[in-house]
C-alpha positions as CSV (number, residue, x, y, z in Angstrom):
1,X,105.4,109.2,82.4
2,X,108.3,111.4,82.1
3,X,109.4,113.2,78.8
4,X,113.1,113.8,80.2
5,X,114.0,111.8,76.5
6,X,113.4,114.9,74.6
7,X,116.4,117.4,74.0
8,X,115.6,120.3,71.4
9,X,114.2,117.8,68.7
10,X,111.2,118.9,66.6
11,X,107.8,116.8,66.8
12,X,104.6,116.5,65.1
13,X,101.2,115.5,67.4
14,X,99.3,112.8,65.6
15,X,97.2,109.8,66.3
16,X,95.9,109.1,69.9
17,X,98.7,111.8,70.9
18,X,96.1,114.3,69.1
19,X,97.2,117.1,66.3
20,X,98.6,120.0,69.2
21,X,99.6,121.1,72.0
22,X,96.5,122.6,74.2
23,X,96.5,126.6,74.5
24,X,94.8,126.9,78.2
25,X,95.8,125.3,81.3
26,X,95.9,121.2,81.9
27,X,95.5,120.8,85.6
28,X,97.9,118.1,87.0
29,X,97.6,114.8,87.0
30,X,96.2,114.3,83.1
31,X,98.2,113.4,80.1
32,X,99.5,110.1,81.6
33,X,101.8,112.3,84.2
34,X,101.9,114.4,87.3
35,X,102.9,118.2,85.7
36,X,101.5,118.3,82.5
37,X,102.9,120.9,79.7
38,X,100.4,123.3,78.5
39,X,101.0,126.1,76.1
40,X,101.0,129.8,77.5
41,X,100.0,131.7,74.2
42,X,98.7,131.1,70.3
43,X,99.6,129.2,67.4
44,X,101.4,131.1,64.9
45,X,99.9,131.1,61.1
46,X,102.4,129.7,58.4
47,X,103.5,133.0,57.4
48,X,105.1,133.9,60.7
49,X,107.5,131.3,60.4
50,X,109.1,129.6,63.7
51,X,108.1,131.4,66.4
52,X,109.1,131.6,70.2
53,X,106.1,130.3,72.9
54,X,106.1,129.5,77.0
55,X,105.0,126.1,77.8
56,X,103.9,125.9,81.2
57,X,103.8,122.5,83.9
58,X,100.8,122.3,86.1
59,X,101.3,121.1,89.5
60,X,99.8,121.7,93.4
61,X,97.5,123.9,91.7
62,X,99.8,125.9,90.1
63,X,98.6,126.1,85.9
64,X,102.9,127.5,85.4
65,X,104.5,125.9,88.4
66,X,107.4,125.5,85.9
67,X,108.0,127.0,82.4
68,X,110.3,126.5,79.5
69,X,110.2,127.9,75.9
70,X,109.6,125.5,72.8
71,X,109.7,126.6,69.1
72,X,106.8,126.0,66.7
73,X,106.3,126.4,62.9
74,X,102.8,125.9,61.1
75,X,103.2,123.8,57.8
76,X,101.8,124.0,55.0
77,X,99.7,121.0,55.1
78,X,97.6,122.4,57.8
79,X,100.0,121.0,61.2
80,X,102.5,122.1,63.8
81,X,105.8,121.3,64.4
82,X,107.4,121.9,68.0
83,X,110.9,121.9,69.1
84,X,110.3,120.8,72.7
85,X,113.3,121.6,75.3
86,X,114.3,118.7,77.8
87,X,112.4,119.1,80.9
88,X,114.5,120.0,84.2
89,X,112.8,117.3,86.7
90,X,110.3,114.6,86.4
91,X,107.7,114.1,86.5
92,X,106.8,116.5,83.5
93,X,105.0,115.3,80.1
94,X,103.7,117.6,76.7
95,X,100.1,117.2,75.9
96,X,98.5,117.1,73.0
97,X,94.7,117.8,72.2
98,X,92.6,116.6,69.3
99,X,91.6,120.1,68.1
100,X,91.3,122.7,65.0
101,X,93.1,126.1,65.0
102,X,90.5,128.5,64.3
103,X,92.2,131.2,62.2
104,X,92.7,128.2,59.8
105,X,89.5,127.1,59.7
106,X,87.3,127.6,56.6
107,X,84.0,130.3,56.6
108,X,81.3,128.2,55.4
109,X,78.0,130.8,54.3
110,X,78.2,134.3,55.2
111,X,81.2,135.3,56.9
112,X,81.3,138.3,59.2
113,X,84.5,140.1,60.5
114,X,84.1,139.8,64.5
115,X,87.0,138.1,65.0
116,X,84.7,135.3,66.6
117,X,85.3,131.7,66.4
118,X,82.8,129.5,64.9
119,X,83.5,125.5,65.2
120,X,82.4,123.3,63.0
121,X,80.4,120.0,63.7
122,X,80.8,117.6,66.3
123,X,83.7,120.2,67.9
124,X,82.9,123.0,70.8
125,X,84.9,126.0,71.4
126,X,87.5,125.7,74.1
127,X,87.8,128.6,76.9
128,X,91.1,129.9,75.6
129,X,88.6,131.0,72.6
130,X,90.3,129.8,69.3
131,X,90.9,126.2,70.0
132,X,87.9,123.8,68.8
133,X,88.0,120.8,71.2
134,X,86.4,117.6,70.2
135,X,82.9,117.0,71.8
136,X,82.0,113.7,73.3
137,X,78.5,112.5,71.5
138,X,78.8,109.2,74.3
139,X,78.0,111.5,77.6
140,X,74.9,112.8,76.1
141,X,72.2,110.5,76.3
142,X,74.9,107.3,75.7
143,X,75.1,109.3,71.8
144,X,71.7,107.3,71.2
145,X,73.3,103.9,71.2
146,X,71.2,101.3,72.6
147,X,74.6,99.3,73.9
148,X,77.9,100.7,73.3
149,X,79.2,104.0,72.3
150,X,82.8,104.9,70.7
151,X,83.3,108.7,70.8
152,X,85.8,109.1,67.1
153,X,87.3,112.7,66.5
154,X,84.2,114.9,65.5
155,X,82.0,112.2,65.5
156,X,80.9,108.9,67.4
157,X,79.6,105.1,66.4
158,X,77.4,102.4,68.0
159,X,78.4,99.0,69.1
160,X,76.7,95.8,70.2
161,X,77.6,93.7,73.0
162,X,78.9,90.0,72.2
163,X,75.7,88.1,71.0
164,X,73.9,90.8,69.5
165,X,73.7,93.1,66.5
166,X,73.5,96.6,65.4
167,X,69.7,97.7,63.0
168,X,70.0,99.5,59.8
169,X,69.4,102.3,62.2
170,X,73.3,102.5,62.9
171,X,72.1,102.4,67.0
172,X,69.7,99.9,67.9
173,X,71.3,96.6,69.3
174,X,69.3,93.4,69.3
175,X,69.8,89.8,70.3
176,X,71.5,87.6,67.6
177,X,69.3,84.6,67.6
178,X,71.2,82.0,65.4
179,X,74.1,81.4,63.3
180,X,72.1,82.6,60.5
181,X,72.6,86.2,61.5
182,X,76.2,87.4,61.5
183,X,77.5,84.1,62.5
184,X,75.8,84.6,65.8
185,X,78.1,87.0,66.6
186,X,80.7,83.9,67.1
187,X,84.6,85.4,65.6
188,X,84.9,82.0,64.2
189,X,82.2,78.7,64.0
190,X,78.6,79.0,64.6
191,X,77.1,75.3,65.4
192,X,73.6,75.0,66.1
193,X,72.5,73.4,68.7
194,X,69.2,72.4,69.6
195,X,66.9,75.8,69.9
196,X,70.0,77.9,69.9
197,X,73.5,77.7,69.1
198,X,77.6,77.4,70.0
199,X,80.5,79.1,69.3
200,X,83.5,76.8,68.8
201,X,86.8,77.8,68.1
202,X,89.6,76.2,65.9
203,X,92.3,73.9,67.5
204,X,94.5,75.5,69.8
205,X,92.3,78.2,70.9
206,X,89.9,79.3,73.7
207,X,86.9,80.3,74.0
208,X,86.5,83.7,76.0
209,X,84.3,84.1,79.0
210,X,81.8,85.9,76.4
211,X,81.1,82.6,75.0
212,X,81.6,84.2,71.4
213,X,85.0,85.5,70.9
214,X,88.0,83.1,70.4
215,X,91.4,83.5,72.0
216,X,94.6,82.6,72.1
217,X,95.9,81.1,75.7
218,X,97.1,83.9,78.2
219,X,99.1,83.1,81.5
220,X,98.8,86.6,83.8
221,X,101.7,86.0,86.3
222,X,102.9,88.8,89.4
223,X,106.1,89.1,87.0
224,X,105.5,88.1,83.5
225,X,103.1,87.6,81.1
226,X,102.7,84.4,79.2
227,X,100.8,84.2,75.4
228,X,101.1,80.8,73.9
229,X,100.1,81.6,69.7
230,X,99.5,77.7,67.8
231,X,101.8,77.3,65.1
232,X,99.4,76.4,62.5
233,X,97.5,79.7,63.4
234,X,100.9,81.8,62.8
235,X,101.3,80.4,59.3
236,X,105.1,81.6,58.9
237,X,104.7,84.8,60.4
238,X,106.3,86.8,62.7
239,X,104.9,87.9,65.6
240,X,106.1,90.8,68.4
241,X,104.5,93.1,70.6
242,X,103.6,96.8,70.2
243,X,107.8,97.8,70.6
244,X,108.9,95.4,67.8
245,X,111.8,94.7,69.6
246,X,109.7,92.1,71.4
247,X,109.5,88.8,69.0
248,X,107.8,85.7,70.1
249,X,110.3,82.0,70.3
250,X,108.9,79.2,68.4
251,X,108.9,75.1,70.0
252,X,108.2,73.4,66.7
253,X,104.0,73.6,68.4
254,X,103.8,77.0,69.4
255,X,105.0,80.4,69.1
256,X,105.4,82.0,72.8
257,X,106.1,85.3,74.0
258,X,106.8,86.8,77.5
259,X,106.8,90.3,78.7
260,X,106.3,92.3,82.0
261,X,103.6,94.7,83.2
262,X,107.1,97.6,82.6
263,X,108.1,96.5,78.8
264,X,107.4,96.0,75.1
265,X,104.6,98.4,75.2
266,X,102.6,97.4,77.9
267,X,99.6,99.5,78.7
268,X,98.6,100.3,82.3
269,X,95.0,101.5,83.0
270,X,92.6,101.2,85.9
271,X,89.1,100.6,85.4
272,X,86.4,100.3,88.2
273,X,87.5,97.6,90.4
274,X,90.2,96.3,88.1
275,X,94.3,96.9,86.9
276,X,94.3,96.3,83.3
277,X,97.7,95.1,81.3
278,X,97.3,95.7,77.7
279,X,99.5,95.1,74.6
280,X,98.8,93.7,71.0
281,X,100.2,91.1,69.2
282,X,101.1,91.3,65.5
283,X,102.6,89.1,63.3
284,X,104.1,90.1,59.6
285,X,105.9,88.7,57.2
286,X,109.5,87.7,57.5
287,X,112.1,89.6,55.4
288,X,114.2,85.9,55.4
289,X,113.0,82.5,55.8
290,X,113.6,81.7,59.4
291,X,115.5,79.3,61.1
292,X,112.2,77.3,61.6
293,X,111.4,76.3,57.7
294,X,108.8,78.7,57.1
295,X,109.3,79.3,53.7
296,X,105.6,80.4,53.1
297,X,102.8,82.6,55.1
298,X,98.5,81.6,55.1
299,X,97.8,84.5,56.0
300,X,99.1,88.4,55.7
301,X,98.7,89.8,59.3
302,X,97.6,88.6,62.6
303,X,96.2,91.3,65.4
304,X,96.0,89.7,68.7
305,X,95.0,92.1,71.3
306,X,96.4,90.5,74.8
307,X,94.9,91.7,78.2
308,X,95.8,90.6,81.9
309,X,93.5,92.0,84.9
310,X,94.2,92.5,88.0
311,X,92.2,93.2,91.0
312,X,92.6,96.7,92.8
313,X,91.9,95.9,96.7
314,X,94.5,93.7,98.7
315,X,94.6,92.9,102.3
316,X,97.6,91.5,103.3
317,X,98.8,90.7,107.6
318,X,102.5,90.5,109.0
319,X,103.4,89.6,112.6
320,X,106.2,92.5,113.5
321,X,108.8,90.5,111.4
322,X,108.0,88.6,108.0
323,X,107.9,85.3,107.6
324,X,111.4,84.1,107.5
325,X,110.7,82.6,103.9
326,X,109.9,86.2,103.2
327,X,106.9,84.8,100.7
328,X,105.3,88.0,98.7
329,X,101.8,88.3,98.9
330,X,100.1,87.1,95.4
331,X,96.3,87.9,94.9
332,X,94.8,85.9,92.2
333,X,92.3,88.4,90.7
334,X,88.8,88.1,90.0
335,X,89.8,87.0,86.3
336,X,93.0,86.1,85.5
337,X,95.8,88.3,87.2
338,X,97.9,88.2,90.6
339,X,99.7,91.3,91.7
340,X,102.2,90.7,94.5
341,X,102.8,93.3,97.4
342,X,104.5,91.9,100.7
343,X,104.3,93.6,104.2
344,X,107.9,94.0,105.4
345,X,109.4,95.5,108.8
346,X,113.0,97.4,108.8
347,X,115.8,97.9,110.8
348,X,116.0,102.1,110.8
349,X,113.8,105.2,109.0
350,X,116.3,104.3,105.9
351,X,113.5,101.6,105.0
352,X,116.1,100.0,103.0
353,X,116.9,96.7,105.0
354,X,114.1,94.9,106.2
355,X,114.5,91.9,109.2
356,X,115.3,88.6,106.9
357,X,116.5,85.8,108.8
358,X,116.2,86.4,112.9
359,X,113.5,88.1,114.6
360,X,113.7,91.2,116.5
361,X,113.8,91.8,120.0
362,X,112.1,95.5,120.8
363,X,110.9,97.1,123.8
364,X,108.6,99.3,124.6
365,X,109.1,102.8,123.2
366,X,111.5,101.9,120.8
367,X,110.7,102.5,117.2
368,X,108.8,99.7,115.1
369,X,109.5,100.5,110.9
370,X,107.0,99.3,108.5
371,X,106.6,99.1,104.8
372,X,103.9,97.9,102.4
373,X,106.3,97.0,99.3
374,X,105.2,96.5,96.0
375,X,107.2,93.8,94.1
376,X,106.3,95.0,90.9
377,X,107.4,98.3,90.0
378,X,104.5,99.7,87.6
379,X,103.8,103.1,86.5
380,X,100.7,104.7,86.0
381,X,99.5,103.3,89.5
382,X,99.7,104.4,93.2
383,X,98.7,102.8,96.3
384,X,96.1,103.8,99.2
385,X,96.3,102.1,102.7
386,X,93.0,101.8,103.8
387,X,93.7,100.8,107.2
388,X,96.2,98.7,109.3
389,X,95.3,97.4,112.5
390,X,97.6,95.4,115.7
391,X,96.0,92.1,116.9
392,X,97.6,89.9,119.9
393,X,97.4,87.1,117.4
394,X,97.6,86.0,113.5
395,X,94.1,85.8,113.2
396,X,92.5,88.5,110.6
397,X,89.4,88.2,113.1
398,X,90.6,88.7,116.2
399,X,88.1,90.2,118.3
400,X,90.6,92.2,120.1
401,X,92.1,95.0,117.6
402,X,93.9,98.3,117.8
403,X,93.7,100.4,114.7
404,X,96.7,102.4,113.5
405,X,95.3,103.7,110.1
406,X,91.7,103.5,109.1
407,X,90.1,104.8,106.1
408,X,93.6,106.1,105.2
409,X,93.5,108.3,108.1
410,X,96.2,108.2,111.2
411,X,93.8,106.8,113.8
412,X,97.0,106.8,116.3
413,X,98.6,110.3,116.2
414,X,101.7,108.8,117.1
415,X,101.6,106.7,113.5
416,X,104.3,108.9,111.0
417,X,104.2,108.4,107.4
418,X,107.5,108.4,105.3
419,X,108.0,109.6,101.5
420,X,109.0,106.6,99.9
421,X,111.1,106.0,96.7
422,X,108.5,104.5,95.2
423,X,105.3,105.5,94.5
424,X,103.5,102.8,95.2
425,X,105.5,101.7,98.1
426,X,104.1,103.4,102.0
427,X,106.2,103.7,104.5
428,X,105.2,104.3,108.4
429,X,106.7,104.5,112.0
430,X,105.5,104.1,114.8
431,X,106.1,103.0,118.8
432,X,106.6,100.0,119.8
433,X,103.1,98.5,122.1
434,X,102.1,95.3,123.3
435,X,98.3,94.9,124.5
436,X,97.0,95.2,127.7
437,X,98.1,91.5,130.1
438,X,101.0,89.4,130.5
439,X,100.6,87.1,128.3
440,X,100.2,89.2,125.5
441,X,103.6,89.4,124.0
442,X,102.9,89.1,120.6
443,X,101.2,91.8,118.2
444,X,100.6,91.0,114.5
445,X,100.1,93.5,111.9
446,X,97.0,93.5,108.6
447,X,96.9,95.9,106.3
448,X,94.2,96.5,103.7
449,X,95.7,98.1,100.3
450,X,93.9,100.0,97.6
451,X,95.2,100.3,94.1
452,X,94.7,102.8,91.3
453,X,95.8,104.9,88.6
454,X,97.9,107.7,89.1
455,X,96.2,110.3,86.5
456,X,92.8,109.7,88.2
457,X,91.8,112.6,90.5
458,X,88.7,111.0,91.5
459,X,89.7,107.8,92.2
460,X,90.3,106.6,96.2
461,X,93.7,106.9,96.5
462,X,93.5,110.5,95.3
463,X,91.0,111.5,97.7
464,X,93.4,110.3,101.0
465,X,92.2,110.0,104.2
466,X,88.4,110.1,104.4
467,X,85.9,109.2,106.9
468,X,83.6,106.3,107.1
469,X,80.6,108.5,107.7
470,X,81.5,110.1,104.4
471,X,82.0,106.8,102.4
472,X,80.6,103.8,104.0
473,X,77.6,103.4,101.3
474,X,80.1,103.6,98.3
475,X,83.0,102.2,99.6
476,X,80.9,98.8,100.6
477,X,79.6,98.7,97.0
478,X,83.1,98.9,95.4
479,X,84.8,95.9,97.7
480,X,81.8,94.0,98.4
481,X,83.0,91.5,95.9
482,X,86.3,91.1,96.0
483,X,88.0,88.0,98.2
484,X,91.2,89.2,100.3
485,X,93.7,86.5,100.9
486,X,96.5,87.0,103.6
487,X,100.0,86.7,104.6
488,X,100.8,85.7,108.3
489,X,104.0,85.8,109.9
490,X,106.0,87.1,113.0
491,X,105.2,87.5,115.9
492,X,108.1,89.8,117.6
493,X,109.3,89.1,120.6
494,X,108.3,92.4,123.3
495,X,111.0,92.6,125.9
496,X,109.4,93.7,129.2
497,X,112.9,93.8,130.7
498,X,114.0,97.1,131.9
């Protein structure tokens, strides 16, 4: 994310945004962006007014690689306000911190004068040594739930898994073993059945893979999401995505709505082996009557959260030249997702126009450009090639294989990596070879692509090129599963000629 919007307006921190800016050093790549905007000093009190304070960008281990100065006021009702200045590049983002200022905070028994901060429950002191940062109850001991557990501000709750049910206890889960006891956990009919029981779901809806939770039909496309809402389930309201500006279309049977991965709100997040697209679906009441004849509602709100995932690990193969179709690669996920990349060759180190409609004619020594292109620009996400490898021929599992990148290493020092435009696009060069006898005048190209998100300084991508001594045990645990599909094409033509 990118804050370059902002331009000497004054803002408040609240919800999931937290109450404040932090007052010690973020390092870079947190708060959703690369440089993230700390503040370099203290809080004022509310009867010093508006006062002047650094705010620092952290970036290549820099805490103040960049600085700016914001204003902020504390208000009376126990909040900042901050006039935040436009930043000069991207990508640069404020943070904000759930979090207490201690010179505010009340003295509860005896109260002595050292000048020491005391935080109240559910809160630790933070190492600038006035800020109280919210504690996580969950990475203790799971906060004693038995199944789930949501950390809240100052505090934390349990939650069952689908099928089960939390004890009076407020943390013991147990299995729900008919539709006597909460509905069997079903969100809408319980049927018995037998010894146990079913959840069914009303017209129009589907049942999730959890076997207890209903849902309205989801189509995850490379480009575009697709949620079909029944009519008689919408009941004259109006429905739109978290940006409002978003409205579903009715067809008389249903009320649809279509959005990409980049609009209306859409949330990108990566979890373990997955891409997750998230957004939520409301409907309210109309101000009019619409054009439709809904002149009354059933119901006074609808929430309908809407996720598409997407699987993380692609491995995609390209003779020198694409197909001449130029087909993008589409993965279907391990649930209900595709996300396209394509593996393209170009004419020059501008790796702006790839070979379309002839093939290539190269010789030895001559330069061979190639891309992995992502057709969907996201943010939040960057790429990791794991490895590429040359075969003589379009099969994946040729015996005979040269590798030019393996676990995201140069294996070839000859292999030269670009900076691309995009973030999740890669872009390499590297001279043009052929494989050892005469016959052999084709070479094809397979590439295995890792996916994540871009905040996550643990993740794959962020640790680069790594050895397989280093990460064969975990790397074999976190692709084990996953089914690679491929894109062949090419070959190019090697001119012996001299």
């Amino acid at each position: 994310m990118c804050d370059n919007h902002l331009d000497g307006e004054w803002y408040r921190f609240t919800g999931m945004a937290g109450d404040a800016m932090p007052t010690f050093c973020i390092p870079e790549n947190l708060c959703g962006t690369h440089a993230p905007i700390w503040l370099n000093g203290s809080h004022p009190s509310e009867s010093e007014g508006i006062v002047q304070r650094q705010a620092c960008a952290s970036f290549d281990k820099d805490c103040c690689q960049w600085n700016t100065t914001v204003a902020i006021k504390a208000c009376p009702g126990g909040y900042y306000v901050y006039q935040l200045t436009k930043p000069s590049v991207c990508f640069h983002v404020y943070c904000g911190h759930f979090y207490d200022i201690c010179d505010l905070m009340e003295c509860g028994g005896t109260c002595l004068d050292t000048g020491d901060c005391i935080c109240s429950s559910g809160t630790v002191l933070g190492p600038d040594g006035q800020t109280c940062l919210d504690e996580n109850e969950c990475e203790e001991n799971n906060g004693g739930c038995s199944d789930i557990c949501i950390n809240l501000k100052n505090s934390h709750r349990c939650e069952c898994a689908k099928g089960r049910f939390l004890k009076e206890d407020g943390k013991t889960c147990e299995d729900i073993e008919g539709c006597q006891n909460n509905n069997g956990g079903c969100s809408h009919s319980c049927v018995p059945f037998g010894d146990t029981y079913q959840c069914q779901c009303p017209r129009g809806l589907l049942l999730s893979e959890d076997n207890h939770a209903c849902q309205v039909p989801v189509i995850c496309k490379p480009s575009n999401i697709e949620v079909s809402v029944p009519k008689e389930l919408v009941g004259g309201l109006e429905l739109s995505l978290t940006n409002s500006s978003c409205k579903g279309t009715s067809n008389g049977t249903h009320v649809n709505i279509n959005f990409n991965l980049k609009t209306c709100g859409t949330v990108i997040s990566v979890v373990s082996d997955k891409i997750i697209a998230t957004n939520l679906v409301t409907g309210m009441p109309k101000q009019t009557p619409g054009s439709n004849g809904d002149i009354i509602i059933r119901t006074s709100k609808i929430i309908i959260p809407i996720t598409c995932d997407f699987p993380r690990l692609y491995t995609i193969s390209e003779g020198y030249v694409p197909n001449l179709k130029n087909s993008p690669l589409e993965i279907v996920g391990r649930s209900r997702g595709t996300f396209p990349f394509s593996l393209e060759i170009f004419k020059d180190k501008d790796f702006d126009e790839p070979y379309k409609e002839t093939k290539p004619v190269l010789k030895l020594r001559d330069s061979l450009y190639f891309g992995i292109e992502p057709l969907m620009r996201v943010n939040g996400l960057e790429t990791l090639v794991e490895s590429c490898y040359a075969t003589p021929t379009s099969k994946i599992d040729e015996i005979l294989k040269y590798y030019l990148i393996q676990d995201g290493c140069a294996s070839d020092d000859a292999v030269k990596q670009y900076i691309s435009k995009d973030h999740l696009a890669k872009h390499f060069q590297v001279p043009v070879f052929k494989f050892v006898g005469k016959d052999n005048k084709e070479v094809f190209l397979h590439c295995q692509i890792l996916v994540c998100g871009a905040t996550d300084e643990r993740s794959r991508c962020a640790q680069g090129c790594r050895r397989r001594m280093r990460r064969e045990a975990d790397m074999e645990e976190e692709t084990s599963h996953l089914s690679n599909h491929l894109l062949t094409g090419g070959p190019i033509i090697i001119d012996m000629e001299e």
